[in-house]
C-alpha positions, 0 to 999 in steps of 0.5 A: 537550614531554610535555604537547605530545606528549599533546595532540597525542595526544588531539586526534588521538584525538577526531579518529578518533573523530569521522570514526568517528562520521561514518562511522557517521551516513552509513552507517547513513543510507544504509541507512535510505535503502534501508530506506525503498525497500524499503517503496514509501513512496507504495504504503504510504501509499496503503494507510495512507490507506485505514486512516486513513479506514475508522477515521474513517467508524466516526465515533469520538470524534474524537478519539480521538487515541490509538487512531488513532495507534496504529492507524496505527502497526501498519497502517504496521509491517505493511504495510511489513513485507509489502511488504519480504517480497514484494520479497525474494520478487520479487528474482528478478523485478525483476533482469530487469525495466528498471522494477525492477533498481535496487531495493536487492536486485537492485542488491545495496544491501542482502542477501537476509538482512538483507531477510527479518529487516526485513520479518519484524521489521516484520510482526511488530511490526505484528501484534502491536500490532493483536492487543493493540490489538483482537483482530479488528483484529489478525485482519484486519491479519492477514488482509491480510498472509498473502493479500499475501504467502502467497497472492498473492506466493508462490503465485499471482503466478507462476502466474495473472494472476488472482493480482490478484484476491487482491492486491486483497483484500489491498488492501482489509483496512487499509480493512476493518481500520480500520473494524472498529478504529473500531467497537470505540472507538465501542462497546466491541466490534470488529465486521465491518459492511456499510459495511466490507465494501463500503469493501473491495470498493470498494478490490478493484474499484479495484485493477484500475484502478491495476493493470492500466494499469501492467501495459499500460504495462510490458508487455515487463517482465512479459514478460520476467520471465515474470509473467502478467498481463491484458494477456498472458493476454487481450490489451490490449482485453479488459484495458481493458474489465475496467477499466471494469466494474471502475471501474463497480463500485468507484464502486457500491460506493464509493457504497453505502458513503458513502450507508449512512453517512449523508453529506450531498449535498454530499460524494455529488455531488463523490463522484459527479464522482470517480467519473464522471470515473473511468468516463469515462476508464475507457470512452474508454481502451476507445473511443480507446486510447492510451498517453497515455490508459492512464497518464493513467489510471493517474495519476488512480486513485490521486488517485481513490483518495486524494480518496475516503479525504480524502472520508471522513476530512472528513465524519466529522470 
């Protein structure tokens, strides 16, 4: 009976535990699913992309394999990191808009708190490794982070609907970064180069394209969080006719980028079909608008955008 009663004991024992460990696995699961939100995995990998290419156009031993992970795991940790700091600065804003409500901290998924520590963990990491990667790796990788959150979230995003224009050079640093990282395992010595700074400004040019389409089609949003944006300050036409100056200029850039670093016709003329087709719907949106034709738009900047870095990445391999 002893030995019976014992088991029974034990067995019950190992069943606790095992329900605790359970318990465990799904909570923390479900938290890393929150996690994973709060980062905008698809903006994150966008921007990651980005990184990924300006550092192959530097046409570094291929394979640097080692370099190149490394960089992608920094620029991942930092990115991530400013994006969870700039959606617990924003927690206020996306609690009124419908687009947003359900994200982890307005939804109350996850605490205010918990949310500053992961994204200050995160940048800090990322930063860090850049810095012990390549000083002006780091510097950069820096650079886009402080603009994103200090100077675009905080201090301008409230304020001015010109607060894009600093978005977008944040949004054009992990192509910068890449570049400059790539350089330094080409020839020992990290540098900013004009391919780099035009790769940048292709990505800044750009932003408005991605941007200002999402601000058009949520219009009563941002009204209603009190976020200034283009379509608010000076109204839809004049957005749609900054989106096609702004597309022209991102393909110019874009293109002198590409010629500088000596890719073959073959690449230039499907560079130059993007880029068309991008101005084309970029003008008609102005001539024939439409809500199908701003989030058809929208849809096709960031396949743009994504084909342009492929585009990069094959011709340097």
């Amino acid at each position: 009976m002893r030995n019976t009663a014992g088991q029974s004991h034990r067995e019950n024992r190992m069943a606790t535990q095992r329900r605790t460990i359970d318990d465990t696995r799904k909570h923390l699961t479900a938290k890393l699913r929150l996690y994973w939100k709060l980062i905008k995995s698809l903006q994150t990998g966008l921007l990651l992309a980005t990184g990924v290419a300006g550092f192959m156009s530097a046409r570094c031993p291929a394979l640097d394999w080692r370099t190149l992970l490394g960089m992608s795991g920094s620029l991942f940790l930092a990115i991530s990191g400013s994006t969870v700091l700039n959606m617990w600065y924003d927690r206020d804003i996306d609690a009124k808009m419908l687009r947003t409500y359900w994200r982890p901290l307005p939804s109350g998924g996850v605490s205010p708190r918990e949310t500053v520590v992961l994204g200050l963990v995160l940048s800090i990491l990322g930063v860090g490794w850049a810095v012990a990667m390549q000083p002006l790796y780091g510097l950069v990788v820096f650079a886009g982070l402080f603009i994103d959150v200090v100077v675009y979230t905080i201090w301008l995003k409230r304020r001015t609907a010109w607060s894009i224009v600093w978005g977008g050079i944040s949004g054009g640093m992990p192509i910068l970064a890449g570049r400059v990282l790539g350089i330094a395992a080409l020839t020992g010595v990290g540098q900013i180069d004009l391919i780099g700074v035009l790769l940048s400004l292709g990505i800044l040019f750009w932003i408005p394209t991605h941007i200002m389409t999402f601000n058009m089609r949520y219009h009563d949003d941002y009204q209603t969080a009190g976020v200034p944006t283009f379509p608010l300050a000076y109204s839809f036409q004049m957005t749609r006719v900054t989106i096609a100056v702004s597309s022209l200029i991102a393909a110019l850039t874009m293109g002198g980028a590409v010629m500088l670093l000596g890719m073959t016709w073959g690449y230039l003329r499907l560079l130059a079909v993007l880029s068309t087709a991008l101005l084309l719907m970029a003008v008609y949106s102005v001539a024939r608008p439409s809500e199908k034709m701003n989030f058809g738009l929208f849809k096709y900047a960031s396949i743009y955008m994504l084909s342009l870095m492929l585009l990069l990445v094959l011709g340097a391999i």
